[in-house]
N, C-alpha and C positions, 0 to 999 in steps of 0.2 A: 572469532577470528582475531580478533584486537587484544585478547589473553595469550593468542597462540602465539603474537607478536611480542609480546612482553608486557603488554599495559596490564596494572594492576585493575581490574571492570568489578563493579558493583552494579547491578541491576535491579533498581525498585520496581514494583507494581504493585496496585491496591491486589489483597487476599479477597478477589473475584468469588461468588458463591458459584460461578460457573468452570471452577479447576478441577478437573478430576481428581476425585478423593486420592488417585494412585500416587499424583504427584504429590500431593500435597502431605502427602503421607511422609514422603523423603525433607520434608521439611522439619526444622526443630524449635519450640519458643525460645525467644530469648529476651530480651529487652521491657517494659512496660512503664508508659508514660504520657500524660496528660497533656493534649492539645486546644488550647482555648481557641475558639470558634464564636463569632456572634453572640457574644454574651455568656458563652456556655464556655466549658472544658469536655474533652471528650477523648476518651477513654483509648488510647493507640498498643496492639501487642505486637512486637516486631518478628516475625518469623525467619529463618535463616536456612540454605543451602548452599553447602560450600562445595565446586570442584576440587577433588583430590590430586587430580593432573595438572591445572591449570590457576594461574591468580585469580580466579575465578567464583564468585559469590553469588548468588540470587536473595535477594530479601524481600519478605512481604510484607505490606503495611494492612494489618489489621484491625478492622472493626465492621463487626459484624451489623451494624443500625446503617452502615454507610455503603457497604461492599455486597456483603449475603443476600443477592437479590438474581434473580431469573438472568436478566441479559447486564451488560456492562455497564450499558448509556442511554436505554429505550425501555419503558414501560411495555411491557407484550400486552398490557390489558388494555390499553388507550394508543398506544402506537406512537405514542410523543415521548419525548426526555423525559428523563424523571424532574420533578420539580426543584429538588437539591441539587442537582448536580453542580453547583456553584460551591455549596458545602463540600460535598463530595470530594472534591479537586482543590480546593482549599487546604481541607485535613489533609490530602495528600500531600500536598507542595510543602505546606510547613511541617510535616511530620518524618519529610526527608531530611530536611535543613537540623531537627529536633535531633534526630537521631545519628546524624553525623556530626553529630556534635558530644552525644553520650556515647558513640562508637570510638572517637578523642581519633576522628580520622577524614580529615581536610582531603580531598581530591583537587587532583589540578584544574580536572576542567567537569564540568557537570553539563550533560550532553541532553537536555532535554528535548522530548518531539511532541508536535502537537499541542493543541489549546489547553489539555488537559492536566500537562506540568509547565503551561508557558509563565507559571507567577514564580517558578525558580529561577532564571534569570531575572524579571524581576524583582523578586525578593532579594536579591543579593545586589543587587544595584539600587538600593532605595533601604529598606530595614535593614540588612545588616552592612551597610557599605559600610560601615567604620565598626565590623565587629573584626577586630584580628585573629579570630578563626580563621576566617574566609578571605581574608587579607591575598593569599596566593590562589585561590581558586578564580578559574573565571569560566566564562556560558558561551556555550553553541547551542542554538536552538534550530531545529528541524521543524521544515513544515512538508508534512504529507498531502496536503490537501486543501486548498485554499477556501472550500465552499464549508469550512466547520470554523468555525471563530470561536466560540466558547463565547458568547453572548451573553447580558445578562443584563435584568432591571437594572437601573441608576441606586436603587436600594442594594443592589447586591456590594457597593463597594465595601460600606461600611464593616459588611464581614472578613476585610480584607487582612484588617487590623491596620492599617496605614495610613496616613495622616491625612486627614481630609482636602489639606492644599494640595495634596497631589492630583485629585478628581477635580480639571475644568477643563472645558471644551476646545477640542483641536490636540487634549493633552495627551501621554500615550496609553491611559486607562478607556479617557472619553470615544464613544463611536457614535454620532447622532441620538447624543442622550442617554446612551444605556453605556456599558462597562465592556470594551471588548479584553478578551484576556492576550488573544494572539497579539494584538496590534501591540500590546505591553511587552512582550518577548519580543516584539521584532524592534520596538522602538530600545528595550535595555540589553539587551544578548549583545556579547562580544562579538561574537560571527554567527553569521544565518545559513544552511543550510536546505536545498531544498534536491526533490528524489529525479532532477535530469536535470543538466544543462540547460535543453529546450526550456523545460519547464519555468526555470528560473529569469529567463529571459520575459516570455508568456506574461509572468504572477505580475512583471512590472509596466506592461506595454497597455494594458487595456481593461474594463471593467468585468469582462466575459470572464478575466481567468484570475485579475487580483481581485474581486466580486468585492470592491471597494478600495482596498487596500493598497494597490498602485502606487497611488503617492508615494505611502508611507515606504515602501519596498523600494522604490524608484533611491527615494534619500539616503538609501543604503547600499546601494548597488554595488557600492567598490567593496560590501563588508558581505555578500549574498554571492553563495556557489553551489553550482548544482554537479551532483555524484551522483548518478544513477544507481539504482539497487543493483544487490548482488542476487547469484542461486546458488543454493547450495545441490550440487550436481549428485550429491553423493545419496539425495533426497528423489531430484529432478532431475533424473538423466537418461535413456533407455537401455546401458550398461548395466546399471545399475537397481534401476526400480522393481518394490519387492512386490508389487500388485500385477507387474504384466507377464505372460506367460510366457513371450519368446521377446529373451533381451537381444539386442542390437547395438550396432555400431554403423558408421561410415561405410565401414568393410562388407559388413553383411545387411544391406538392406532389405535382403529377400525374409528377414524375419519381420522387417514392419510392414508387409503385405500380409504378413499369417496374422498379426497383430488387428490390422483390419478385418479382415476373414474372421476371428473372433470378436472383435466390439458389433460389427455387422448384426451377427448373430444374438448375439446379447439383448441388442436393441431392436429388434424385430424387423431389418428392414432388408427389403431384397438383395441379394448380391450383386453387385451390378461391377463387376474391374473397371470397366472404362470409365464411368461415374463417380468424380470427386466426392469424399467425403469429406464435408464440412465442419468442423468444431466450433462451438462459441461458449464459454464458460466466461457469467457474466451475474454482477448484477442487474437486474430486470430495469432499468430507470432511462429516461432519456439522456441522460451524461454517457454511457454506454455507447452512445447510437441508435438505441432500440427504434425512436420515435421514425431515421431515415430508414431502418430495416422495415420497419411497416410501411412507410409509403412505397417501397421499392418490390414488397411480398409479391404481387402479385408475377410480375416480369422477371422477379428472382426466381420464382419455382416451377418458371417457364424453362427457363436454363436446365441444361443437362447435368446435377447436381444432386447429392442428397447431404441432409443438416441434422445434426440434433448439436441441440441444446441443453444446458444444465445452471439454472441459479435459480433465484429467487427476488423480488421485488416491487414496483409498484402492478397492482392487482388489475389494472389495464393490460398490461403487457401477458400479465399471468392468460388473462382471458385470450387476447389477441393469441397468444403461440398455442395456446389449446384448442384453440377454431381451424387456426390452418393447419396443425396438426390432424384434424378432422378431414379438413378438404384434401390435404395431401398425405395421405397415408403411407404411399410408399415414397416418400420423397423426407417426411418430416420428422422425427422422435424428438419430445419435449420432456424436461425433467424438472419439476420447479422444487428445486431442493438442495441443499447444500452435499455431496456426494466426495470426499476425498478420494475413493476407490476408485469413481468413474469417471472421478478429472483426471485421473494419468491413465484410463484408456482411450479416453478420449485427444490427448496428447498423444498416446502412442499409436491407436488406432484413424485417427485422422489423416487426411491427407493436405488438409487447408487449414487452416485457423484465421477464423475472423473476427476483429478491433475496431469497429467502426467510429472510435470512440468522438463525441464532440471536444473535451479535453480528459487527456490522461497525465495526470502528475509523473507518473510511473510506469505502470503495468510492468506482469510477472506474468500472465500470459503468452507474450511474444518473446520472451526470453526461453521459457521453457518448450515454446513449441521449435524454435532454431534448433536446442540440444536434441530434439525427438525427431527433426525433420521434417517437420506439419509445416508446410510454408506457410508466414504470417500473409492477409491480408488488413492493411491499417491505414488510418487515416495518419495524415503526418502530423501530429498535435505530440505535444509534452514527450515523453519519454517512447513512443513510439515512430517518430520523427529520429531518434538519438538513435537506437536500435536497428531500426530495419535502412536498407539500401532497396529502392525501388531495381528488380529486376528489368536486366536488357532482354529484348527482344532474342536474344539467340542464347543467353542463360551463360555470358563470358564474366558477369557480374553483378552483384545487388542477392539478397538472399529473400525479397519477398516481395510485395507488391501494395502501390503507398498511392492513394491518393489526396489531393489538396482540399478541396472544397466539400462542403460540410451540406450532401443533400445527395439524395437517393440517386440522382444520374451519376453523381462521381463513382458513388459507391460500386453499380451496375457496372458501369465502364472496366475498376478496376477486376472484377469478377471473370470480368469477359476473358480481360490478358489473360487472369490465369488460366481459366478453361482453355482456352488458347493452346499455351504450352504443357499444359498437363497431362496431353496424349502424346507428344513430342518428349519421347520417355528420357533419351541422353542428355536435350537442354535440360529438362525437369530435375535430373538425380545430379545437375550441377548447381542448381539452385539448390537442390535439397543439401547436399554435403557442403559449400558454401555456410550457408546457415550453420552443420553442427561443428563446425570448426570457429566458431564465435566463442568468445571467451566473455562471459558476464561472472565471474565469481566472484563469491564477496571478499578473497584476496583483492585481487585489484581495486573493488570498493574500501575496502578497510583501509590499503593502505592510504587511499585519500585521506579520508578521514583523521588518519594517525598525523600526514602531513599538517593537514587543517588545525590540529590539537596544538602543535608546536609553534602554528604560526599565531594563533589566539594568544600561545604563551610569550610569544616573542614581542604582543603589540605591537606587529604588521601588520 
């Protein structure tokens, strides 16, 4: 969206062993050059795809001893980080900086997200703050997620390559002895970015949501703004999507009942019309809500309601939704698996969607169930707070239904309203079309962003 606007974008990522061969196919080598690391030098091949339409480039940072491995950031054999990852994101950060440097092509603003390229802002405000390459470039750093810091021994600085005066305590490498890499971007980034409004508000108020970091965030606050994510409609929308069998609109919502009548069937559970069907695509974890969904199961599957479920996570919950899957069989379908197919039937097929979340930086969930007409139900935290408008009683306004407080009775209560009006079919299809006439695209996100770029440039 930001090429379609005119900005010249270049996009790194490490060359992941988990790419599909197809894409990676459309790629071409280019570049090859040596990245010293803790004592060593290490081998970088730059890979490259260019839009033909667009200013538009993709690059990949390759090495296969750092990248070529199973999952991204988690050993699947131990279920912990991998113990590099410190190297890992290192080679990364400087072998952007390496490389835009042999490409003899300066950007204005280098837009980095996450613990895992936070030492490029960094690194350009400390090593090379007096290299006149980068003399006109400057850093927006995005945080998706304030519970991943990029942590690390007090021995990991030394790999940073950078001047050991800079590692002492309170300083913006130090976190209680070990090396946080975020707190480094957030303390050297020109402007900070984080994915809602709410959110950014949240990261700075208390321990729960800056999970330390507050202070630091708090000291920053006139330079910290939050832009909710975009959806790409053209992906997520019921118009449009190439997995559902009866597209829909506003206009015709008599196809997202046929759409139900098909997931119904799919998932093996009774036909029930009257009988909300409920969606939750989630990860399995207590940050989700899962832990208030379990205390609340039992009086939840009392309710006139049917649920399925699709993710994957911590192996408590796994168990927990396979038992009451058990005990309620016609009420329950659990899928503990990652499903791109059955998350947009379950978008389209749905009649609810439930966020229980204890914080959500973001969520993409409740954005795409508005375009599909799945009324969200959410807790009001982070980017679902920003989203949804708590429905009124007689459906004159609000597109979902939002409660405050973080424990199985709010949750039940807000469940109830819906049930409530969910048989009350003319308020119900004003909430529903309400919601898909919400506008989340990442037009309007991008153009933030473009703002934000100019104001970084402007040193406002």
């Amino acid at each position: 969206m930001l090429a379609r606007m005119g900005h010249t974008v270049r996009v790194f990522l490490p060359k992941y062993g988990t790419i599909p061969k197809s894409l990676l196919g459309k790629f071409t080598p280019d570049l090859a050059c040596d990245i010293p690391i803790a004592g060593k030098t290490r081998p970088l091949q730059l890979f490259r795809m260019t839009d033909k339409t667009l200013p538009l480039e993709y690059l990949l940072i390759g090495n296969d001893h750092f990248y070529d491995r199973p999952e991204p950031y988690v050993d699947p054999e131990t279920g912990q980080d991998y113990e590099d990852n410190d190297e890992r994101f290192i080679f990364f950060c400087r072998g952007i900086l390496e490389v835009l440097k042999q490409l003899d092509w300066a950007p204005d603003i280098i837009h980095a997200n996450d613990w895992q390229t936070a030492l490029l802002p960094a690194y350009l405000a400390t090593a090379h703050a007096h290299d006149p390459f980068f003399a006109g470039t400057h850093s927006v750093f995005t945080i998706h997620n304030m519970g991943y810091q990029g942590q690390f021994a007090a021995e990991s600085y030394k790999k940073l390559g950078l001047p050991p005066d800079l590692f002492y305590a309170t300083g913006p490498f130090e976190y209680w002895g070990k090396i946080n890499l975020m707190k480094a971007a957030i303390s050297y980034a020109h402007l900070l970015t984080t994915v809602s409004p709410r959110y950014a508000i949240e990261i700075q108020s208390e321990n729960e949501y800056g999970c330390g970091l507050e202070g630091v965030l708090h000291a920053r606050a006139h330079d910290l703004f939050g832009i909710i994510n975009g959806v790409d409609y053209l992906d997520w929308s019921p118009e449009h999507d190439k997995y559902i069998v009866y597209k829909y609109s506003p206009a015709n919502l008599t196809a997202k009942k046929r759409n139900k009548v098909e997931l119904i069937g799919r998932i093996g559970l009774p036909q029930r019309e009257k009988s909300p069907l409920i969606g939750m695509i989630s990860r399995l974890v207590d940050q989700k809500g899962l832990d208030i969904v379990a205390l609340a199961a039992e009086e939840l599957f009392a309710l006139d309601l049917q649920v399925v479920v699709l993710g994957t996570g911590d192996q408590k919950y796994h168990r927990l939704l396979s038992e009451l899957e058990k005990k309620y069989p016609d009420k329950l379908r659990v899928y503990l698996k990652y499903d791109n197919e059955l998350a947009h039937w379950i978008e389209a097929g749905a009649d609810m969607f439930l966020m229980p979340s204890r914080y959500e930086p973001c969520g993409l969930n409740q954005l795409y169930s508005l375009r599909y007409g799945t009324v969200p139900i959410v807790r009001a935290t982070g980017g679902l707070a920003d989203s949804i408008i708590d429905a009124s009683p007689d459906g004159s306004h609000g597109t979902g239904f939002v409660f405050e407080k973080y424990d199985a009775a709010s949750l039940l209560s807000a469940l109830t309203r819906a049930l409530a009006l969910f048989n009350r079919k003319k308020i119900w299809r004003k909430i529903m079309k309400e919601g898909m006439r919400q506008d989340f695209s990442w037009q309007l996100s991008a153009q933030k962003y473009s703002d934000l770029y100019h104001q970084a440039l402007s040193g406002r």
